[in-house]
C-alpha positions as CSV (number, residue, x, y, z in Angstrom):
1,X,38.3,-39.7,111.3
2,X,36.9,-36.5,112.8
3,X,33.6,-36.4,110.2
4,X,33.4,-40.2,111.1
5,X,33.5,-40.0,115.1
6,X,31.7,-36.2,115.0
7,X,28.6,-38.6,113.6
8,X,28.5,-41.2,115.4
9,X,28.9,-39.3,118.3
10,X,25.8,-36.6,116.8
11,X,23.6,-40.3,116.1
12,X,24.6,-41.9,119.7
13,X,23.1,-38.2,121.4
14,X,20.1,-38.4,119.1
15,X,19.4,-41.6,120.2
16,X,19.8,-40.4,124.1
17,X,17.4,-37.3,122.8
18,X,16.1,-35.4,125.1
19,X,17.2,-37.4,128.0
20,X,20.2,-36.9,130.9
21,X,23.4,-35.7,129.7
22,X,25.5,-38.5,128.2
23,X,29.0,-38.6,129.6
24,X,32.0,-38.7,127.2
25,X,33.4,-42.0,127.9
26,X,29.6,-43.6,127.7
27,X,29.5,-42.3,124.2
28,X,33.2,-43.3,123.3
29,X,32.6,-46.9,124.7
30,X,29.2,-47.2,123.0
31,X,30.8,-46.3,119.5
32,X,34.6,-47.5,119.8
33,X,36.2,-44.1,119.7
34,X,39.4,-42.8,121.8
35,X,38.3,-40.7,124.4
36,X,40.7,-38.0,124.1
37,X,40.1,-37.6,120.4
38,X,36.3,-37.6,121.5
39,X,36.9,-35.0,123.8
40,X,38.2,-32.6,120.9
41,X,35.6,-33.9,118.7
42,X,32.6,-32.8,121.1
43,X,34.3,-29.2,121.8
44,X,33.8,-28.7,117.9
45,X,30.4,-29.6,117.9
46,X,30.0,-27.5,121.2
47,X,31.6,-24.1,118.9
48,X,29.4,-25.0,116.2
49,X,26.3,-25.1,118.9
50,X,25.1,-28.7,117.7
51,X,25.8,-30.0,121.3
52,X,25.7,-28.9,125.0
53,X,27.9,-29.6,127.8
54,X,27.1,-29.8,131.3
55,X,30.3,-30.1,133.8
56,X,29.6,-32.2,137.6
57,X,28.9,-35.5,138.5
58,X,25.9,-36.0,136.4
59,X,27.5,-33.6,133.6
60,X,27.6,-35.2,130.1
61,X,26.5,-33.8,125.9
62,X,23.1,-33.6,125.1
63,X,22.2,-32.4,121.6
64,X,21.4,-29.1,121.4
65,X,18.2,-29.3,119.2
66,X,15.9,-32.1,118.7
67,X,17.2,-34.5,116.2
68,X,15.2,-33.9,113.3
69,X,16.3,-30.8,113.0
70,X,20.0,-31.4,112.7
71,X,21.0,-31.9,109.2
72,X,23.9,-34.1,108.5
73,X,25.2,-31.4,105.7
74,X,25.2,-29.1,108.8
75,X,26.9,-31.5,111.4
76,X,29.6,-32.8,108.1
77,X,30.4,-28.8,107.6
78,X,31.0,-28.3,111.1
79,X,33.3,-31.4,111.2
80,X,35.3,-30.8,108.6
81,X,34.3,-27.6,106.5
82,X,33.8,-27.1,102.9
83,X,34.8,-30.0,100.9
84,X,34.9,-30.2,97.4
85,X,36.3,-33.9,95.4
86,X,39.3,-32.2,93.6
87,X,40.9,-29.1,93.9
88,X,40.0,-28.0,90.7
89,X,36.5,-27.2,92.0
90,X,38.5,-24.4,94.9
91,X,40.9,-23.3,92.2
92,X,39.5,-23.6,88.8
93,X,42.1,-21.6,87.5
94,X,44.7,-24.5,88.5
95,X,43.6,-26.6,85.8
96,X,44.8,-27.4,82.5
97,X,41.8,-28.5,81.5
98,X,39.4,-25.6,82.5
99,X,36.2,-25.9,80.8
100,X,36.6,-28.8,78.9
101,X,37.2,-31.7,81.4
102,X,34.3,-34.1,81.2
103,X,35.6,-36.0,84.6
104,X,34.6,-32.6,86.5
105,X,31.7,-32.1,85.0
106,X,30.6,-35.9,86.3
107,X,32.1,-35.4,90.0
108,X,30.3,-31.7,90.0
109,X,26.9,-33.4,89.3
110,X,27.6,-36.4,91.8
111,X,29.0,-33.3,94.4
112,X,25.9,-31.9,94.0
113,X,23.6,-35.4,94.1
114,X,25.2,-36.4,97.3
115,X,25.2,-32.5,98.7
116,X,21.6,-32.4,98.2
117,X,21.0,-36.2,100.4
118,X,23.3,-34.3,103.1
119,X,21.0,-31.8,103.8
120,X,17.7,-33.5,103.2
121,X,18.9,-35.9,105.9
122,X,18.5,-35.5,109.2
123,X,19.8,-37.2,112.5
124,X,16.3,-38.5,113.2
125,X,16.4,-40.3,109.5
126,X,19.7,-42.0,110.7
127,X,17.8,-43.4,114.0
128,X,14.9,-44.6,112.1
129,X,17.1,-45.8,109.4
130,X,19.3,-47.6,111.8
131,X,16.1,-49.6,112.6
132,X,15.5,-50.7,109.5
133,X,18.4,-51.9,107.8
134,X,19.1,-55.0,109.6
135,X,15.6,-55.8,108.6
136,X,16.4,-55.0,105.1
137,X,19.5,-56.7,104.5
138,X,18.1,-59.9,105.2
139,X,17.1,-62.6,102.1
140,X,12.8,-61.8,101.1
141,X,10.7,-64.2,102.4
């Protein structure tokens, strides 16, 4: 839930991008997520210097680079750290079937597809994206 609401959150900023400050519960009504979790959320990406607060009456998050310069392999690794599919990929030495297991070999190579559309993506893709798909989804005419 935290790599899910850390995005939307990043996406909801870059679409506010450059402008005001954007208040907490603005962004948590806008996208359907608690508040308080928000809160802790936001903090994380404040630590990992993706956002910036301001505190006072017109205090809010702003992003704290333009948004196509935020990388979603970035903002996921700030989120939620490494991740690897099984735990064989951390541990190798944990499994039986070191070296000869054909259903690591396949999740390393779709690891490393969707690894590499992580970090060739960019918050600013997302936005223009987001524009596009309802378009998209519709029957040809």
């Amino acid at each position: 839930m935290k790599a899910d609401y850390g995005l939307r959150a990043l996406v909801d900023l870059a679409a506010h991008y450059p402008g005001p400050a954007v208040p907490c519960h603005a962004i948590a009504a806008r996208q359907g997520i608690p508040a308080a979790f928000l809160d802790q959320v936001l903090l994380c990406l404040r630590r990992h210097r993706l956002v910036t607060s301001t505190r006072g009456p017109h205090g809010g998050h702003v992003l704290a680079r333009p948004p196509a310069s935020v990388l979603l392999s970035e903002a996921l690794a700030a989120l939620q750290g490494p991740t690897a599919p099984m735990a064989c990929f951390t541990e190798p030495e944990s499994c039986q079937g070191a070296g000869r297991c054909r259903l690591r070999l396949v999740l390393d190579r779709a690891d490393s597809a969707a690894r590499a559309v992580l970090a060739a993506t960019t918050l600013a893709d997302l936005l223009g994206e987001a524009v596009a798909v309802p378009l998209a989804a519709g029957p040809a005419a």
